[in-house]
C-alpha positions as CSV (number, residue, x, y, z in Angstrom):
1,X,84.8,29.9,-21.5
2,X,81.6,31.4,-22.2
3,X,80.4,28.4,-24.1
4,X,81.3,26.0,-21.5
5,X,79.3,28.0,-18.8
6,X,76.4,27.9,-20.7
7,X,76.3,24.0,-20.9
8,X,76.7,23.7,-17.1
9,X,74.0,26.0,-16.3
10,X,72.2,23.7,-19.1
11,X,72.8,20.5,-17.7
12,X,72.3,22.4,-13.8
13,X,68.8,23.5,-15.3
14,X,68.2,19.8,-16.3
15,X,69.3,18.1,-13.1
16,X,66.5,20.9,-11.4
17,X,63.9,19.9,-13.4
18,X,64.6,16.2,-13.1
19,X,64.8,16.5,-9.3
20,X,61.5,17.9,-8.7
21,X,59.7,15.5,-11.5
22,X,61.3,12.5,-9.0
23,X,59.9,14.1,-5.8
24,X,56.6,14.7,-7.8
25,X,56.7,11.1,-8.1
26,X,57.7,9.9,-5.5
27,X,54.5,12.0,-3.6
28,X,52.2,10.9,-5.9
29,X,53.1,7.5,-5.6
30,X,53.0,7.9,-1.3
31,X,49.3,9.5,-1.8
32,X,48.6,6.3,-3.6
33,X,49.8,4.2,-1.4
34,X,48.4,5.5,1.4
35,X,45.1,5.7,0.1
36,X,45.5,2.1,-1.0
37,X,46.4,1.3,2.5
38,X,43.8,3.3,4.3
39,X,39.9,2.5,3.6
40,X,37.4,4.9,2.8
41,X,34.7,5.6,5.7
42,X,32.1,4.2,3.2
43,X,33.9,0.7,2.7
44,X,34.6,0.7,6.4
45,X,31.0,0.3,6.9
46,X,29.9,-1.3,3.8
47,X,30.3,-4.5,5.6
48,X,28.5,-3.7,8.9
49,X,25.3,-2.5,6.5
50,X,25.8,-5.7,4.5
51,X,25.2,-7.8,7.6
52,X,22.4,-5.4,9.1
53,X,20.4,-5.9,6.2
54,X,21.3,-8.9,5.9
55,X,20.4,-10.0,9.5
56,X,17.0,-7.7,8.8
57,X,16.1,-9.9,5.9
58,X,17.0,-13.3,7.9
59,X,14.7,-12.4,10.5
60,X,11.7,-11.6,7.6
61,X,12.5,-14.8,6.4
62,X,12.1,-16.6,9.7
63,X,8.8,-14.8,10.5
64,X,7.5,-15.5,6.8
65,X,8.4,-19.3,7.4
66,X,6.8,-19.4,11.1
67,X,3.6,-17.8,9.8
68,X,3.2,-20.2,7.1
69,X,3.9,-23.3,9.2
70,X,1.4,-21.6,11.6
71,X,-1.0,-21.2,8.9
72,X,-1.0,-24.6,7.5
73,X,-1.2,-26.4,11.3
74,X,-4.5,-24.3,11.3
75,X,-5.8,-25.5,8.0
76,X,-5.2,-29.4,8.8
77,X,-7.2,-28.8,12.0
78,X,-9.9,-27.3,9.8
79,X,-9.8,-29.9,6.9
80,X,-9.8,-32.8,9.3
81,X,-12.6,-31.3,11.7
82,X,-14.9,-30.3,8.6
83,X,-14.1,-33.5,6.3
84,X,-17.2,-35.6,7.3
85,X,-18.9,-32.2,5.5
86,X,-17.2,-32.6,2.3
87,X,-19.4,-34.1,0.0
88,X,-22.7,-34.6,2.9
89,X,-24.8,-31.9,3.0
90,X,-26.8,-34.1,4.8
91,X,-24.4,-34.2,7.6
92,X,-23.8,-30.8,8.2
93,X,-27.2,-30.3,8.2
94,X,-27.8,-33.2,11.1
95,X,-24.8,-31.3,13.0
96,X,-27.1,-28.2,13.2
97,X,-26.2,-26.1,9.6
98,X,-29.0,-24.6,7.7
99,X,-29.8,-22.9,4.3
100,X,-29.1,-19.2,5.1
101,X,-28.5,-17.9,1.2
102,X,-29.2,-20.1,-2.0
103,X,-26.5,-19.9,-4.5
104,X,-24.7,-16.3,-4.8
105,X,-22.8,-15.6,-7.8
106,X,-18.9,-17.3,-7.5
107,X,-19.5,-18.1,-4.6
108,X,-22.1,-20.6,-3.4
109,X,-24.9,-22.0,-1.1
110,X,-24.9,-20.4,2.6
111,X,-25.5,-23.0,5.7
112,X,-25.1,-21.5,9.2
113,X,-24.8,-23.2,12.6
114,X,-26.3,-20.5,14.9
115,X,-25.1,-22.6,17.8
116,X,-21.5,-21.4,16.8
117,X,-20.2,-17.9,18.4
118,X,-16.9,-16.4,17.9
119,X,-13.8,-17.9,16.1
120,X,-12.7,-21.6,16.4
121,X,-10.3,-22.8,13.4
122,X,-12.2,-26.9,13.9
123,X,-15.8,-25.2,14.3
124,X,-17.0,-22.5,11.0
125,X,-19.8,-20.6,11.3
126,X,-20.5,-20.9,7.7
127,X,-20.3,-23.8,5.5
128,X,-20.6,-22.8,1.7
129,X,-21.5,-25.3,-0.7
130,X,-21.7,-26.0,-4.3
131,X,-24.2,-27.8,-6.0
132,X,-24.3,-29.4,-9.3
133,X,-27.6,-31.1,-9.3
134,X,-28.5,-33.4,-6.1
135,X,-24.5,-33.3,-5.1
136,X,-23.8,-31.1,-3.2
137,X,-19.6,-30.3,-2.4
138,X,-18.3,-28.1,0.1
139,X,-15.9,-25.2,-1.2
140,X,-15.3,-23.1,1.6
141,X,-15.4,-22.1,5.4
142,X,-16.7,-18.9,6.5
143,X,-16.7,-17.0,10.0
144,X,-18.4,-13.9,10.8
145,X,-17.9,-10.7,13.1
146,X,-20.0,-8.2,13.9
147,X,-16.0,-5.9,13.3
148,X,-12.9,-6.7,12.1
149,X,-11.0,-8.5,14.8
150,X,-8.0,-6.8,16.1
151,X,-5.6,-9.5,15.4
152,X,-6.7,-11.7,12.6
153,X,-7.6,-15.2,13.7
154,X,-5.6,-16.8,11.3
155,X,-2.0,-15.7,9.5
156,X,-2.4,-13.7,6.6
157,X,-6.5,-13.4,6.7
158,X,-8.3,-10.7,4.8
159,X,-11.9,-10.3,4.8
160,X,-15.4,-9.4,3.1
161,X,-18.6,-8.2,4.1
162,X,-22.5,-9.0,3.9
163,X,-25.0,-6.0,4.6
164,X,-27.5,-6.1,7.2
165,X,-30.2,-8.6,6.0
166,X,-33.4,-10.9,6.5
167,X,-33.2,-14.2,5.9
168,X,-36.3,-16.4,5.1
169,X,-36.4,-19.8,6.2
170,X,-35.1,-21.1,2.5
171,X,-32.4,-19.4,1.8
172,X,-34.1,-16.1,0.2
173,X,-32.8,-12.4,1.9
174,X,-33.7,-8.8,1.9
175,X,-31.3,-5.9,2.8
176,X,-32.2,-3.9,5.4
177,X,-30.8,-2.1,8.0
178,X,-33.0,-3.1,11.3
179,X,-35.2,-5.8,11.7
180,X,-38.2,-4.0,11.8
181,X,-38.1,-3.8,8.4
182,X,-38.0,-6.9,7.4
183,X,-41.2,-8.7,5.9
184,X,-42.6,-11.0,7.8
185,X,-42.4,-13.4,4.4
186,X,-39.8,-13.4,1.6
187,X,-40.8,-11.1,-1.0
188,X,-39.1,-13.2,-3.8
189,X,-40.3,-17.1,-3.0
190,X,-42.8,-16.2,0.0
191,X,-41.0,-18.0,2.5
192,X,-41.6,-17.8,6.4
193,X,-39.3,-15.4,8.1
194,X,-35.9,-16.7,9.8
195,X,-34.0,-14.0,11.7
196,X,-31.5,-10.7,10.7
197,X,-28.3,-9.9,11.2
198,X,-26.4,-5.7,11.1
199,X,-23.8,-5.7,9.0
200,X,-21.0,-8.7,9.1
201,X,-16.9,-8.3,8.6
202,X,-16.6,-12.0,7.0
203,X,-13.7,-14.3,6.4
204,X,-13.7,-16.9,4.0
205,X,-11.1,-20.1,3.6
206,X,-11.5,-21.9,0.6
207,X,-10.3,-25.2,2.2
208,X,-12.3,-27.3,-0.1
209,X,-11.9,-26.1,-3.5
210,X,-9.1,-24.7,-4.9
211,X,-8.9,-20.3,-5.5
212,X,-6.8,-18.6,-8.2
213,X,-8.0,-15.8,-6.5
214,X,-6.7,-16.6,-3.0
215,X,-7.6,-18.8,0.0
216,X,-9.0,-15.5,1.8
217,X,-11.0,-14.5,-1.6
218,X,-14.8,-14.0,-0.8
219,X,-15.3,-15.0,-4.4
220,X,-13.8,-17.8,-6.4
221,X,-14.0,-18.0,-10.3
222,X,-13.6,-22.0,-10.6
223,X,-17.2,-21.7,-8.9
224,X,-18.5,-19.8,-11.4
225,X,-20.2,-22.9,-13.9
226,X,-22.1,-24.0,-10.6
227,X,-24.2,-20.3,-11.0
228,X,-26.9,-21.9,-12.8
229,X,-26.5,-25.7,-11.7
C-alpha cells in the first residue's frame, strides 16, 4: 500500500511539473506572437523617415539640377556674346577694352571697358588674355564690385580681390590706398598715369580656357607657361 502511494504522488508530481512547463510554453510562445504581430514604434516610423529624407534629398537634387541648367544658360550667353574676342585682341580693343595690368602670374593680361558698370552675364568688365608672342587668346571673363554682392550674379560664384591701385596708361600699377598717392608716372616703366580704383571684390569665369582649379578660380595653373611668353 505504502509503495503504491508513493508512485502516485510520483507520477501526480510529474503531471505538475509537466503542466506548468506547457503553460510556460504556451505564454512564451503568445509573447512571441504578439510581438511578431505588433511593430515596434521605431519600425512604425522607419518608413515615414525613409520617405522624409528621402523627399529632402529629391528636392536637393532638383535645386542642384535647376542651378546647373541655370548656370550653363548663363555661360552660352557669355561665350556667344564674347566670341568675336577670342583670339582678337584687336577687337576687344576697338569695342572700347584697354591694357589695365600686363601679365600677372597664372593669370594673365588685364583689358577693362570702363564704359561697363555693374553685372551683365553678355557684357564683362574685364577681359583677361594670354599671350604667347603676337597671339593673343582670351582665357577668362572678369567683373568687379566695389563689395560682395548679396546674391551672387551667377550660380555657384565665388570670388577674389585686387587692392586699391594706380594704373598707368600701359598696364603698369602701384598699390595704394587713395589716389593721392599715386605718382603721376609709373614708377616701374614711366608711363603716363590712367586712373585708381579702392579695393575690388572680383569674379572671374574662365570661359575660354579650361581650369583644374575651377571656373570661379582667380588663378589658373594651365596659364602658368604663358608667365614669361
Amino acid at each position: 500500500m505504502r509503495r503504491t502511494t508513493l508512485i502516485a504522488l510520483a507520477v501526480a508530481g510529474v503531471l505538475a511539473v509537466s503542466g506548468c512547463a506547457a503553460r510556460s510554453a504556451a505564454s512564451q510562445a503568445a509573447a512571441h506572437q504578439h510581438a511578431a504581430s505588433a511593430p515596434s514604434a521605431a519600425a512604425a516610423t522607419a518608413p515615414a523617415n525613409a520617405m522624409t529624407g528621402h523627399q529632402h534629398d529629391l528636392a536637393a537634387l532638383t535645386a542642384a539640377a535647376a542651378a546647373h541648367q541655370g548656370l550653363a544658360s548663363e555661360l552660352a550667353r557669355a561665350r556667344l556674346a564674347t566670341a568675336r574676342y577670342a583670339t582678337s585682341l584687336r577687337a576687344a580693343k576697338a569695342d572700347g577694352y584697354q591694357i589695365i595690368t600686363r601679365m600677372i602670374p597664372d593669370m594673365g593680361w588685364h583689358f577693362l571697358n570702363p564704359a561697363i558698370q555693374g553685372f551683365d552675364v553678355r557684357k564683362p568688365a574685364i577681359l583677361v588674355y594670354e599671350r604667347h608672342g603676337h597671339a593673343w587668346q582670351l582665357g577668362a571673363l572678369e567683373w568687379v564690385f566695389t563689395e560682395k554682392p548679396a546674391t551672387p550674379p551667377l550660380p555657384g560664384a565665388t570670388y577674389g580681390s585686387f587692392g586699391a591701385a594706380c594704373h598707368y596708361q600701359d598696364g603698369t600699377f602701384v598699390f595704394r590706398t587713395v589716389q593721392e598717392k599715386c605718382p603721376s608716372s609709373s614708377p616701374e616703366s614711366g608711363a603716363p598715369f590712367n586712373f585708381w580704383h579702392p579695393d575690388l571684390v572680383t569674379l572671374h569665369v574662365w570661359l575660354w580656357y579650361p581650369n583644374p582649379a575651377g571656373l570661379y578660380s582667380g588663378t589658373n595653373p594651365y596659364v602658368h607657361p604663358f608667365n614669361r611668353s
